[in-house]
Structures are given as structure tokens and as C-alpha cells.
C-alpha positions as CSV (number, residue, x, y, z in Angstrom):
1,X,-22.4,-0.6,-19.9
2,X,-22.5,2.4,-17.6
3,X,-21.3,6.1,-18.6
4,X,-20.4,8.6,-16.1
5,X,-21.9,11.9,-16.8
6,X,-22.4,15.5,-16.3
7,X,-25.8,16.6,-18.1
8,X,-24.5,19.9,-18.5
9,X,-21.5,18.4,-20.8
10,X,-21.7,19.0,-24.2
11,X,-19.0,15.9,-24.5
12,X,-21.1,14.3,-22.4
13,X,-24.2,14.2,-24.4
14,X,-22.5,13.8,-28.0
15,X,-21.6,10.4,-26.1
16,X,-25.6,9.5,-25.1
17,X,-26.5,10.6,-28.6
18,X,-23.8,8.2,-29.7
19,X,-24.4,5.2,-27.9
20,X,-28.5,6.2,-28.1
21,X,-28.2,6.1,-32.5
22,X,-26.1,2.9,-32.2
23,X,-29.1,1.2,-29.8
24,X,-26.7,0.4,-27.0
25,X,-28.2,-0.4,-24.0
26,X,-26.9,1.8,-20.6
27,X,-27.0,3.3,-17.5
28,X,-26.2,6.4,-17.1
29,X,-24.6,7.8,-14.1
30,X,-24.3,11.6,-12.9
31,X,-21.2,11.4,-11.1
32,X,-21.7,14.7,-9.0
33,X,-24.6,13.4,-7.6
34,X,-23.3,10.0,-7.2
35,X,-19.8,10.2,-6.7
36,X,-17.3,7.3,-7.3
37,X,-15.9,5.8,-4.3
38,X,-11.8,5.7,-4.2
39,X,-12.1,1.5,-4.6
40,X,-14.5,2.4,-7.5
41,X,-12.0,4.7,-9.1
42,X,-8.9,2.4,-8.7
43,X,-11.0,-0.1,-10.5
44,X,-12.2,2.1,-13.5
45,X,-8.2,3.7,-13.7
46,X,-7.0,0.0,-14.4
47,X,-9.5,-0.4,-16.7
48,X,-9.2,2.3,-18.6
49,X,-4.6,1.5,-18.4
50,X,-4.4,5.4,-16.8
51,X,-3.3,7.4,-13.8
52,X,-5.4,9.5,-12.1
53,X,-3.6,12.4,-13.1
54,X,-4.5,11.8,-16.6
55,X,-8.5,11.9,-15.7
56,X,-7.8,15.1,-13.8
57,X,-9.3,17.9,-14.7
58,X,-6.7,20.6,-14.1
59,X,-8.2,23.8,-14.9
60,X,-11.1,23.5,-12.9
61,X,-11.6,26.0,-9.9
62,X,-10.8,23.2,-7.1
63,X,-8.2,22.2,-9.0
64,X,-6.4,25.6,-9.0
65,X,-7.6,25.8,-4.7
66,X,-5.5,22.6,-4.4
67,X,-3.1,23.6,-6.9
68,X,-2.9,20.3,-8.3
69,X,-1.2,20.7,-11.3
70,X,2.1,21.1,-8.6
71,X,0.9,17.7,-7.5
72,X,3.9,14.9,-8.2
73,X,2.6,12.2,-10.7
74,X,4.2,9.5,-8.6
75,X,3.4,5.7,-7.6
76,X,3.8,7.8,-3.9
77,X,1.2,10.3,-4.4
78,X,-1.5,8.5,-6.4
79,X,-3.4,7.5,-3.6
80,X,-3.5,11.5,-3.1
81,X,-4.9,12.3,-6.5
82,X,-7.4,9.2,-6.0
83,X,-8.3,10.7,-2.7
84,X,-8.7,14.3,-4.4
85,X,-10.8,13.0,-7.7
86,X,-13.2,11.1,-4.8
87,X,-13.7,14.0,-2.6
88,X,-13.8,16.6,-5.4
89,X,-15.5,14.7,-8.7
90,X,-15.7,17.8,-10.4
91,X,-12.3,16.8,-11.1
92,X,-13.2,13.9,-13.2
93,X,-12.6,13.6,-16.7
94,X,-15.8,13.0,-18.9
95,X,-17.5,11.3,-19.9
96,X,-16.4,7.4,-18.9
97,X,-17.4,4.2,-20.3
98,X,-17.4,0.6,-18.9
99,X,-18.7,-1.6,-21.2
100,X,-19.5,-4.7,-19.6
101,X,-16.9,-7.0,-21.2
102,X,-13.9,-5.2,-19.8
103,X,-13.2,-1.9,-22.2
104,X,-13.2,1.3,-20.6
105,X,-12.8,4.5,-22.6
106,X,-12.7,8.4,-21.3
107,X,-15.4,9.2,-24.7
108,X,-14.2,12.6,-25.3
109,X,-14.1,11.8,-28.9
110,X,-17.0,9.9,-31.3
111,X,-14.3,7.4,-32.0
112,X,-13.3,6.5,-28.9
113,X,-17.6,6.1,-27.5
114,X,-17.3,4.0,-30.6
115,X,-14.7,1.8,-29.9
116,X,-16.7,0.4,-26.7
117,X,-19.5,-0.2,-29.4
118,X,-17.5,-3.4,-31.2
């Protein structure tokens, strides 16, 4: 399984301690340094069933430069927010898990880190 991270994430690192008790085996990967391509978004979005609006991280200072949160939420404009989470991955909901079998999770809660565990 991968997990994108931010090491300065305290959600972030609950979900390594997580995974790290339960022995899972991972690779980590520090998505401000190694940004997801669009293609690589579009794939984890239909994993995870979501929009990119709903891994958008609103409140963050870009966000408010590119006053996103006027953005439309429309079939039109996702390629937009998928351009905007690519080119600005600060904007990215943390952390996210792919396990290997097909489940993706946004592990903002122990539950949900959990549920890739099964």
C-alpha cells in the first residue's frame, strides 16, 4: 500500500503509527515533494468514489489566492480542480491510502486507516 503524506501532519502521522502498530507493510510518499500527476489523481479520485472538490483543501492560503471555494463542483469544471490539486498539492486532502487490492481511504480518522487494514 502507499500513503500520501505531509511529515508535518499530525493526521498524517497518527496514520504511520497506525499502519506501523498493525505491521502493515508501506511506502510512504511526501506529496509536496513528489506531487501526483493529474492521470495519478483521476485514478486515486475513482478509487477513493470522490470528487476532487471533496479532497480540496479549502482554507489553505492558495486556496483563498484562487478563491476556490467560488469554484463550480461540476462534471464541467473538474478537470479544473484536477488541474489546481496537481499544480498546487498543498491543496490535497491528507493523508491517502491505496492499499494494493483496490481500497482507497482519505485516513483522517483511526477507523478509516483501519478499514484498509482488513
Amino acid at each position: 500500500m502507499e500513503i500520501w503524506i505531509n511529515p508535518a501532519c499530525s493526521k498524517c502521522r497518527s496514520a504511520l503509527s497506525i499502519l506501523d502498530e498493525a505491521g502493515a507493510s508501506y511506502t510512504v510518499r511526501r506529496y509536496l515533494d513528489d506531487p501526483p500527476t493529474e492521470a495519478e489523481l483521476v485514478a486515486v479520485l475513482d478509487r477513493l468514489g470522490l470528487e476532487p472538490w471533496d479532497i480540496a483543501r479549502t482554507a489553505e492560503a492558495v486556496a483563498k489566492d484562487l478563491d476556490l471555494k467560488t469554484w463550480e463542483r461540476t462534471d464541467a469544471t473538474r478537470a479544473q480542480w484536477i488541474t489546481a490539486l496537481a499544480e498546487h498539492p498543498i491543496l490535497i486532502q491528507r493523508p491517502i491510502i491505496t492499499a494494493d487490492d483496490g481500497p482507497a481511504v482519505v485516513g483522517r480518522t483511526e477507523e478509516a486507516v483501519r478499514s484498509v487494514l482488513d
